[in-house]
Every structure is written in C-alpha cells, then in structure tokens.
PDB file with SEQRES, HELIX, SHEET and CRYST1 records, atoms N, CA, C and O in Angstrom:
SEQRES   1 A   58  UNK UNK UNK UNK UNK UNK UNK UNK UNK UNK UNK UNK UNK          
SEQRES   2 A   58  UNK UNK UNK UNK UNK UNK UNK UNK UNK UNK UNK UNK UNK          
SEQRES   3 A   58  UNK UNK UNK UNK UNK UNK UNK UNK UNK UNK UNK UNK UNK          
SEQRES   4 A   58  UNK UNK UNK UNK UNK UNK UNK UNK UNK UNK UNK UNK UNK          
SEQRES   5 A   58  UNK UNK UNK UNK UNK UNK                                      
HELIX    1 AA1 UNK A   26  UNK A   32  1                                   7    
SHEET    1 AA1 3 UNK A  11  UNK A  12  0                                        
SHEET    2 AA1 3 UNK A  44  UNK A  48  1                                        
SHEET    3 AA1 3 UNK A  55  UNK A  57 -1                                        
CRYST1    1.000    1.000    1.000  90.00  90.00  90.00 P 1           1          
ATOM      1  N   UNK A   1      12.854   1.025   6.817  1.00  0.00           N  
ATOM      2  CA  UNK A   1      12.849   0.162   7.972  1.00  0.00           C  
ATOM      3  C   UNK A   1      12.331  -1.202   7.554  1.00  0.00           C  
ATOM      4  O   UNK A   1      11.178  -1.449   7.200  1.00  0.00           O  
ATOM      5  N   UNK A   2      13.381  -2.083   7.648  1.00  0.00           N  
ATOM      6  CA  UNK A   2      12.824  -3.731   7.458  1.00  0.00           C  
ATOM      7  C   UNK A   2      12.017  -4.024   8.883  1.00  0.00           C  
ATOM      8  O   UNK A   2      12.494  -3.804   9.996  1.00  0.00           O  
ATOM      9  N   UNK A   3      10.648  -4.587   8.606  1.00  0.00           N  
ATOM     10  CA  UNK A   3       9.837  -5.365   9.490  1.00  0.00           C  
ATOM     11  C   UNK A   3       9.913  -6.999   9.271  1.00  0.00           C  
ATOM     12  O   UNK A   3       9.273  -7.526   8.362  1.00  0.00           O  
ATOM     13  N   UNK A   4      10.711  -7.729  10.135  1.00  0.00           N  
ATOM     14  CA  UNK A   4      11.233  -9.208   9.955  1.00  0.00           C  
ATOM     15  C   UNK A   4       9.532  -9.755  10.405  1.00  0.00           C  
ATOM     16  O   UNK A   4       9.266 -10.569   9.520  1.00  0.00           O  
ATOM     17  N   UNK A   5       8.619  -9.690  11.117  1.00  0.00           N  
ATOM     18  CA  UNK A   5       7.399 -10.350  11.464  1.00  0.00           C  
ATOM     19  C   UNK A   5       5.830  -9.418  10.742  1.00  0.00           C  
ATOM     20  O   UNK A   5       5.092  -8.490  11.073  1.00  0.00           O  
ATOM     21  N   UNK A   6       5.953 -10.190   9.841  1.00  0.00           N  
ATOM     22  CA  UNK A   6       4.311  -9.462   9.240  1.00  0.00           C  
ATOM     23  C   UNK A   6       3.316 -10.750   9.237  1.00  0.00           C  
ATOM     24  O   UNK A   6       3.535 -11.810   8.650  1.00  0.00           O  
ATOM     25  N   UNK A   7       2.590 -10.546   9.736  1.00  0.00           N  
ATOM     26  CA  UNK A   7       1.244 -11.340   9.699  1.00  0.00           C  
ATOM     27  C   UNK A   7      -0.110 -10.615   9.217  1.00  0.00           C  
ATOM     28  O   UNK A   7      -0.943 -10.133   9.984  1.00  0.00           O  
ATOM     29  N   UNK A   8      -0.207 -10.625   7.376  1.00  0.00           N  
ATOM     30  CA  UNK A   8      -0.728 -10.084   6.804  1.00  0.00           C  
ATOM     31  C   UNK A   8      -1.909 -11.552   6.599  1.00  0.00           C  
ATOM     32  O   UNK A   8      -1.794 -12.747   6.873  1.00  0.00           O  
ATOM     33  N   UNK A   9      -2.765 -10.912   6.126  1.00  0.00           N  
ATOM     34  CA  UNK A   9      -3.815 -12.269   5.696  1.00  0.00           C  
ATOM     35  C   UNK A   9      -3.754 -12.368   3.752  1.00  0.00           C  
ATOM     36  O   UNK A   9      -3.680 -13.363   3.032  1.00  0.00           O  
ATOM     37  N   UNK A  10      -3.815 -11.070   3.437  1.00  0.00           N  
ATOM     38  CA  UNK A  10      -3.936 -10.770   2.286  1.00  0.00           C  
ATOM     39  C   UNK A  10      -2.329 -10.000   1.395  1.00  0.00           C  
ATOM     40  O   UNK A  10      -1.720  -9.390   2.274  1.00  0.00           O  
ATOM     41  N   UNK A  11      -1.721  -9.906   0.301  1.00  0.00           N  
ATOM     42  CA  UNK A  11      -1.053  -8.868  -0.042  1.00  0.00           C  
ATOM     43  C   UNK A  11      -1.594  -8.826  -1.390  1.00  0.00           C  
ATOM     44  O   UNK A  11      -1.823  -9.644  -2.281  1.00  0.00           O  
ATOM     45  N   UNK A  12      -1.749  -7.193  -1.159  1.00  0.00           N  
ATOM     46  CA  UNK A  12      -2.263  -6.695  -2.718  1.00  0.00           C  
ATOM     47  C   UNK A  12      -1.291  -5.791  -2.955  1.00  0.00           C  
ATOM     48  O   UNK A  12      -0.759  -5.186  -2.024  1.00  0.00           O  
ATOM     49  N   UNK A  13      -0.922  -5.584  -4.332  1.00  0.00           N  
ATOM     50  CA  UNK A  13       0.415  -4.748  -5.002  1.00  0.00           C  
ATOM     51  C   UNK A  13      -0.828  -3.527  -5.942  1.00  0.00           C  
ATOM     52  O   UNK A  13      -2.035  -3.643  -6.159  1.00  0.00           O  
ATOM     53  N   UNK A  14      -0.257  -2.893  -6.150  1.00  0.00           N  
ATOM     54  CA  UNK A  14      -1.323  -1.934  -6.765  1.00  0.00           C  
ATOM     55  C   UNK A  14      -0.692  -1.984  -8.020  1.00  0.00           C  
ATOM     56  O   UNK A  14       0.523  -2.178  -7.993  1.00  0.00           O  
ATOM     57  N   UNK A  15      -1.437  -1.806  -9.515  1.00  0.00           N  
ATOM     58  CA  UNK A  15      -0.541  -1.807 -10.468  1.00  0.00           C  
ATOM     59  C   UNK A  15      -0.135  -0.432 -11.162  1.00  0.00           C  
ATOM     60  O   UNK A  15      -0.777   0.578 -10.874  1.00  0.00           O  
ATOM     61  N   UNK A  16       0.528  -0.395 -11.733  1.00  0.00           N  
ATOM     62  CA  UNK A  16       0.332   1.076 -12.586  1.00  0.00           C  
ATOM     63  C   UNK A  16       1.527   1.825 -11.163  1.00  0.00           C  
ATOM     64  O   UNK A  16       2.250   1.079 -10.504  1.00  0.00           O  
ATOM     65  N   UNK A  17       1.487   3.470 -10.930  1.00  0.00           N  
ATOM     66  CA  UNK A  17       2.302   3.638 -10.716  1.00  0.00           C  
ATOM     67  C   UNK A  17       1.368   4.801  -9.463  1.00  0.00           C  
ATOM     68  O   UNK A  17       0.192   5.076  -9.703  1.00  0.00           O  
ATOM     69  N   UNK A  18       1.991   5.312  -8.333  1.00  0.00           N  
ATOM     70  CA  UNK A  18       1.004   5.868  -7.440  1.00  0.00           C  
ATOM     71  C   UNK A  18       2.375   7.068  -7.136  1.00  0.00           C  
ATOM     72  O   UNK A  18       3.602   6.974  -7.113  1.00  0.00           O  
ATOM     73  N   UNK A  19       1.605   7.932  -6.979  1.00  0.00           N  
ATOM     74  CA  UNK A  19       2.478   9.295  -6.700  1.00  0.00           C  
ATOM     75  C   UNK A  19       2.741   9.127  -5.372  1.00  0.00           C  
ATOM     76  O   UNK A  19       1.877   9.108  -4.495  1.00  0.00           O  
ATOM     77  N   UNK A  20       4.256   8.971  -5.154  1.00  0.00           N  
ATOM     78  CA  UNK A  20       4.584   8.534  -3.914  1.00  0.00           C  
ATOM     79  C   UNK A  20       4.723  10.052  -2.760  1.00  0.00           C  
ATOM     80  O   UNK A  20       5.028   9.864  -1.583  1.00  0.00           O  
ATOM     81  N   UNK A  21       4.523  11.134  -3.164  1.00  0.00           N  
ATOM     82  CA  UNK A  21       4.574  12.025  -1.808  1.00  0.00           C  
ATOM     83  C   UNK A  21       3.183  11.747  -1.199  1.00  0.00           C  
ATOM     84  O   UNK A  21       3.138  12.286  -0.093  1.00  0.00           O  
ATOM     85  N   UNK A  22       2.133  11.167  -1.471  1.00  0.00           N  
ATOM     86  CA  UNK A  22       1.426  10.844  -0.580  1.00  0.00           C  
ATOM     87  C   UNK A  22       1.665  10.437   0.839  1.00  0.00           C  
ATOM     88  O   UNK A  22       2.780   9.940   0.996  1.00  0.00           O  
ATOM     89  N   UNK A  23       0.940  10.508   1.894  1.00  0.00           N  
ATOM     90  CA  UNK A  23       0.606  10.356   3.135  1.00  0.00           C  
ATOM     91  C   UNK A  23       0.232   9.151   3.294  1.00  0.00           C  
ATOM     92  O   UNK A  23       0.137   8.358   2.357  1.00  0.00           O  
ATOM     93  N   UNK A  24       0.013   8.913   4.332  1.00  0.00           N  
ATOM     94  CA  UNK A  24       0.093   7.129   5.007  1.00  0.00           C  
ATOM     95  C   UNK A  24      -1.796   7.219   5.156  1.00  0.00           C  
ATOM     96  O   UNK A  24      -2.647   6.331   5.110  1.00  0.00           O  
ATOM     97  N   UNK A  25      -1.900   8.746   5.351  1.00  0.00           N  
ATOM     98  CA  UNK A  25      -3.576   8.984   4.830  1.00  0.00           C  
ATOM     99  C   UNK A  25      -4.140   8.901   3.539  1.00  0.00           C  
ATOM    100  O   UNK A  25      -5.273   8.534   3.230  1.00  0.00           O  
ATOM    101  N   UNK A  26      -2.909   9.411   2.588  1.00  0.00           N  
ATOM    102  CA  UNK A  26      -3.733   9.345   1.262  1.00  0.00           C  
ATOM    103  C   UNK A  26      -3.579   8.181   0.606  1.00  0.00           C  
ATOM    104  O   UNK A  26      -3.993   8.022  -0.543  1.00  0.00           O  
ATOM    105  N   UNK A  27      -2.836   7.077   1.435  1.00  0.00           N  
ATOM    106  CA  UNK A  27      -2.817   5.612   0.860  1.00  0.00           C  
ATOM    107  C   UNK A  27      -3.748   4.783   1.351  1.00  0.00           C  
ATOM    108  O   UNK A  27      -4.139   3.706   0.900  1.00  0.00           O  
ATOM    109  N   UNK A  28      -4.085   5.393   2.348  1.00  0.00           N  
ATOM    110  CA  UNK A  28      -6.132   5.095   3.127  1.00  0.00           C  
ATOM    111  C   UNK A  28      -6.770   5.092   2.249  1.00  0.00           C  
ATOM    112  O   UNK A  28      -7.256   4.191   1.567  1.00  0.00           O  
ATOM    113  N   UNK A  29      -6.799   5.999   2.221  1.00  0.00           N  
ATOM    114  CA  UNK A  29      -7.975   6.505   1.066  1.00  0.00           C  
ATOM    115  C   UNK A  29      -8.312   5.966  -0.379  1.00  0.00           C  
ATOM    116  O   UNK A  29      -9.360   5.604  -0.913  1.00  0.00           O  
ATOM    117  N   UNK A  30      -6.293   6.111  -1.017  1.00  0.00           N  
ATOM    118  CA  UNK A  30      -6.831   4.889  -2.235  1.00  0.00           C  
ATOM    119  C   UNK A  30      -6.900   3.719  -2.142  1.00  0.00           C  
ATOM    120  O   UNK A  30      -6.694   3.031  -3.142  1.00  0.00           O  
ATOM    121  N   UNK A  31      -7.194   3.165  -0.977  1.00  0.00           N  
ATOM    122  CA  UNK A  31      -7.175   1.789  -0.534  1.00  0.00           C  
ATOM    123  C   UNK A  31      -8.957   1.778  -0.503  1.00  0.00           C  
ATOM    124  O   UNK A  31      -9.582   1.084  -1.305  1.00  0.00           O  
ATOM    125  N   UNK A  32      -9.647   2.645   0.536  1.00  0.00           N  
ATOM    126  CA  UNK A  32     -10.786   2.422   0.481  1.00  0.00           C  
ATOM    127  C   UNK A  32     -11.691   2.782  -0.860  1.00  0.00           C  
ATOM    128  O   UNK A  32     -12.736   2.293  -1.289  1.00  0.00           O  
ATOM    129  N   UNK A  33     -10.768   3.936  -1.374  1.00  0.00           N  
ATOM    130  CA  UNK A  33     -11.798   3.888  -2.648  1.00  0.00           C  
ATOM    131  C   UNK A  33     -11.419   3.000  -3.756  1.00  0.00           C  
ATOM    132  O   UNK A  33     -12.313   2.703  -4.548  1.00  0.00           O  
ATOM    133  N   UNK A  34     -10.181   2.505  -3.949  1.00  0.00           N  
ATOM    134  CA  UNK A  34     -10.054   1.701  -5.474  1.00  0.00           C  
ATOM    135  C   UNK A  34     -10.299   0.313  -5.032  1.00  0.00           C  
ATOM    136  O   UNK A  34     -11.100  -0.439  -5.589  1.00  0.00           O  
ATOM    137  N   UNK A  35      -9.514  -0.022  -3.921  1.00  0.00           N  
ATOM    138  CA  UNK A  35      -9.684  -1.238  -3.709  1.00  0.00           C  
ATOM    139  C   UNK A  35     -11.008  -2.260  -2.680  1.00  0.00           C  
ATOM    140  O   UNK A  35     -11.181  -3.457  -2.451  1.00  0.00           O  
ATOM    141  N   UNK A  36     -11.709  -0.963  -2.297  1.00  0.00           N  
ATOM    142  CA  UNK A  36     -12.879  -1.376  -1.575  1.00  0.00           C  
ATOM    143  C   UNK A  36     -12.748  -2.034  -0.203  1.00  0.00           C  
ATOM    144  O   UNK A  36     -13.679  -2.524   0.436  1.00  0.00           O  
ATOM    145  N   UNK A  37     -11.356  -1.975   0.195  1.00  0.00           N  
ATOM    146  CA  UNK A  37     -11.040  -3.045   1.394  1.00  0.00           C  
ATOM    147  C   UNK A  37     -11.034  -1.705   2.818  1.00  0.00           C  
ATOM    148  O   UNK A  37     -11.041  -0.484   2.977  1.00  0.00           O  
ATOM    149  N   UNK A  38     -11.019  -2.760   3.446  1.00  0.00           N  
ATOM    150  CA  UNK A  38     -10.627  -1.558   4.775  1.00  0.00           C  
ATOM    151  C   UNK A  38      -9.313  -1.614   5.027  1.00  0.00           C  
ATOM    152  O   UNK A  38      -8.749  -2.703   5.137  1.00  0.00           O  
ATOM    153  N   UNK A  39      -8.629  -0.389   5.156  1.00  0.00           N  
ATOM    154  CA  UNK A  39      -7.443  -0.168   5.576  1.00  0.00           C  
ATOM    155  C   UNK A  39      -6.834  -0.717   6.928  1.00  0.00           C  
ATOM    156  O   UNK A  39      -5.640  -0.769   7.224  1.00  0.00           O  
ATOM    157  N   UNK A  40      -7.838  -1.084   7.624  1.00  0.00           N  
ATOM    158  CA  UNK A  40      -7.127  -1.604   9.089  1.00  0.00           C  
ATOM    159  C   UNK A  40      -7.358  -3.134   9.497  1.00  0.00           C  
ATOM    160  O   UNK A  40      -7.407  -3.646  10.616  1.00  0.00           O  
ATOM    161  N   UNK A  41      -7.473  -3.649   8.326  1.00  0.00           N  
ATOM    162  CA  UNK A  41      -7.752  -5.111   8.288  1.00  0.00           C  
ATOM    163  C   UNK A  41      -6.292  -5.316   8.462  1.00  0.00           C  
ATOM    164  O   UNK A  41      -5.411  -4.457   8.438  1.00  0.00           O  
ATOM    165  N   UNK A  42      -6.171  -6.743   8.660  1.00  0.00           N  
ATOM    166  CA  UNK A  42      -4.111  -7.392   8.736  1.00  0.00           C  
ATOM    167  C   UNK A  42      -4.128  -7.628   7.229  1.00  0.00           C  
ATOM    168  O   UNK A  42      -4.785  -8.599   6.853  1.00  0.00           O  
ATOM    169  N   UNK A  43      -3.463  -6.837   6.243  1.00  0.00           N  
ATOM    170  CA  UNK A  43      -3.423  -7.168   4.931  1.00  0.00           C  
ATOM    171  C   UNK A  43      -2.219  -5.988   4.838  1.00  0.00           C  
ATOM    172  O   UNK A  43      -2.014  -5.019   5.569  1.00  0.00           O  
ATOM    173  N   UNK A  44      -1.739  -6.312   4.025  1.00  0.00           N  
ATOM    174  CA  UNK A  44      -0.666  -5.694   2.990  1.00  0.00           C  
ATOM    175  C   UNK A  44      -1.010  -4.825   1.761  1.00  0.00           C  
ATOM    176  O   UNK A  44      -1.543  -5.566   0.935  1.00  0.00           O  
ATOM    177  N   UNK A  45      -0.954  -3.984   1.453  1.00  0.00           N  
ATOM    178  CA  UNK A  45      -1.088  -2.995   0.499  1.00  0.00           C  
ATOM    179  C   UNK A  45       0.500  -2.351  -0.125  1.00  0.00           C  
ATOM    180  O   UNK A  45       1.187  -1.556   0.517  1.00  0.00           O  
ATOM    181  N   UNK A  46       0.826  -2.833  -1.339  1.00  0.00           N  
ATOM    182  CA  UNK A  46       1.691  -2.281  -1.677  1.00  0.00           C  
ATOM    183  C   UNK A  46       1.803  -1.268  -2.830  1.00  0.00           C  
ATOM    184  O   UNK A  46       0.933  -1.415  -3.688  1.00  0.00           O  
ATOM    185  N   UNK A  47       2.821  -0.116  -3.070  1.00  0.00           N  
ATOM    186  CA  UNK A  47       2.376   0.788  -3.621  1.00  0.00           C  
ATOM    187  C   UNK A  47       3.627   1.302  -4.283  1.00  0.00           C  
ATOM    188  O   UNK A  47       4.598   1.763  -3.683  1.00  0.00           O  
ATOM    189  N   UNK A  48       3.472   1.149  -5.828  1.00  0.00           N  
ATOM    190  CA  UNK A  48       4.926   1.485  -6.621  1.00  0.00           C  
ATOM    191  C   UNK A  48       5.120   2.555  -7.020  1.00  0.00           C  
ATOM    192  O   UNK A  48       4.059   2.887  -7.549  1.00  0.00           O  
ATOM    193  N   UNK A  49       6.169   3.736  -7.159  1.00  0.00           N  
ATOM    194  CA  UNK A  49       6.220   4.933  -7.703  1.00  0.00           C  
ATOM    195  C   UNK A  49       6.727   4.999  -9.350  1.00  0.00           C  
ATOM    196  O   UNK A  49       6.876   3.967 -10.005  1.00  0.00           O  
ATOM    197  N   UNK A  50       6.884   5.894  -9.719  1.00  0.00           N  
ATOM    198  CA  UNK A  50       6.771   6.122 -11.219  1.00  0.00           C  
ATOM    199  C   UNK A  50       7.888   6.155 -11.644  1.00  0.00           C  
ATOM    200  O   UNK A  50       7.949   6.452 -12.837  1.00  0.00           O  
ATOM    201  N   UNK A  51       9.294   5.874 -10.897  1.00  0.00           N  
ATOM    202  CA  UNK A  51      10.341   5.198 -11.479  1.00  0.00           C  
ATOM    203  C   UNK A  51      10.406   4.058 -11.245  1.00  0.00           C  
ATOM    204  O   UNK A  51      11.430   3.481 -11.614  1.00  0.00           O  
ATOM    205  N   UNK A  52       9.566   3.440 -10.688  1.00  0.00           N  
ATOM    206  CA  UNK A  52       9.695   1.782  -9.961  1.00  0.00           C  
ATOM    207  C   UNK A  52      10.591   1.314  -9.877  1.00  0.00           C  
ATOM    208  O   UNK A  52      11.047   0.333 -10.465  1.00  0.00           O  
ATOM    209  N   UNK A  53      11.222   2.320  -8.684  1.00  0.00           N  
ATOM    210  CA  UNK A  53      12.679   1.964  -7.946  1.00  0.00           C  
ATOM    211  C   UNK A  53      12.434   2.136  -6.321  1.00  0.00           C  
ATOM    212  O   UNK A  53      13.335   2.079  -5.485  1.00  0.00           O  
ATOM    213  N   UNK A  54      11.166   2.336  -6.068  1.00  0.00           N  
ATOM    214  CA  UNK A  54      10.680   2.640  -4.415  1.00  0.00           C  
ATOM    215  C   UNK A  54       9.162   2.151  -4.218  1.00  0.00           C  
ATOM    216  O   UNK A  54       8.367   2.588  -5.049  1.00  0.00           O  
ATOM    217  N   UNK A  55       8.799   1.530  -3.492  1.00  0.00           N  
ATOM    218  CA  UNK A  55       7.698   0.664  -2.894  1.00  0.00           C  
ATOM    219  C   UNK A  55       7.858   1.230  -1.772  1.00  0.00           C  
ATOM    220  O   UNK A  55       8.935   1.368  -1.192  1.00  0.00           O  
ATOM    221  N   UNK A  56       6.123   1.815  -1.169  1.00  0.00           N  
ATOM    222  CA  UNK A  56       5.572   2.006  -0.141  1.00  0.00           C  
ATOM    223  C   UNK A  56       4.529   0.903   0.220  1.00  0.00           C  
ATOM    224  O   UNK A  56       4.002   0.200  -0.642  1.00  0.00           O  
ATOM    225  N   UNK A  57       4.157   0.758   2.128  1.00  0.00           N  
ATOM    226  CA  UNK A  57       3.854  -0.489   2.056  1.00  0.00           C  
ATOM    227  C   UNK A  57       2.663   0.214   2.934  1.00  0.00           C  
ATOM    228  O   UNK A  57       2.954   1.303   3.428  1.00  0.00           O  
ATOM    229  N   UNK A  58       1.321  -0.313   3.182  1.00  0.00           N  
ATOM    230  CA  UNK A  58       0.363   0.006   4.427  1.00  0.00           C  
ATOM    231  C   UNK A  58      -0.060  -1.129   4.327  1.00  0.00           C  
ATOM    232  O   UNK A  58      -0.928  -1.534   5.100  1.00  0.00           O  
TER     233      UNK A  58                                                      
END                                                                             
C-alpha cells in the first residue's frame, strides 16, 4: 500500500538485513531496543530483508 502523505520528522533505514516475518510488534521492539527511539514518535523506521528486494516501513 502506497501512503502519498507522510509527515515523518525523522527517517531512519536500518542497516544490515532484518528478518522480515516479523510483526509490526517485533519491529517495536527493535526499534526501542537498537535504536533507543520511541516507536510512536512521527518518524520513519525502515527495514530491509535479506534479499534486499522488500522494505518494511513503521
């Protein structure tokens, strides 16, 4: 699903590669623990899988 209006303050890309069957919870989580931020701030979190052919976004 394309979202045409994001009003993010921040976008962070994660590097390296994140096991994408994760949950929209378990991308919480490595948000609060690696990246120290809060998940429900207006920011962008992006998240690449291990063929880096699919990006997940919170």
């Amino acid at each position: 699903m394309l979202i045409r209006n994001i009003t993010a303050d921040h976008i962070y890309l994660a590097c390296g590669h994140t096991d994408m069957r994760k949950s929209i919870n378990g991308l919480a989580s490595l948000v609060k623990d690696h990246f120290k931020k809060n998940p429900f701030q207006p920011t962008l979190f992006l998240f690449c899988g291990r063929r880096k052919d699919r990006i997940k976004g919170l």
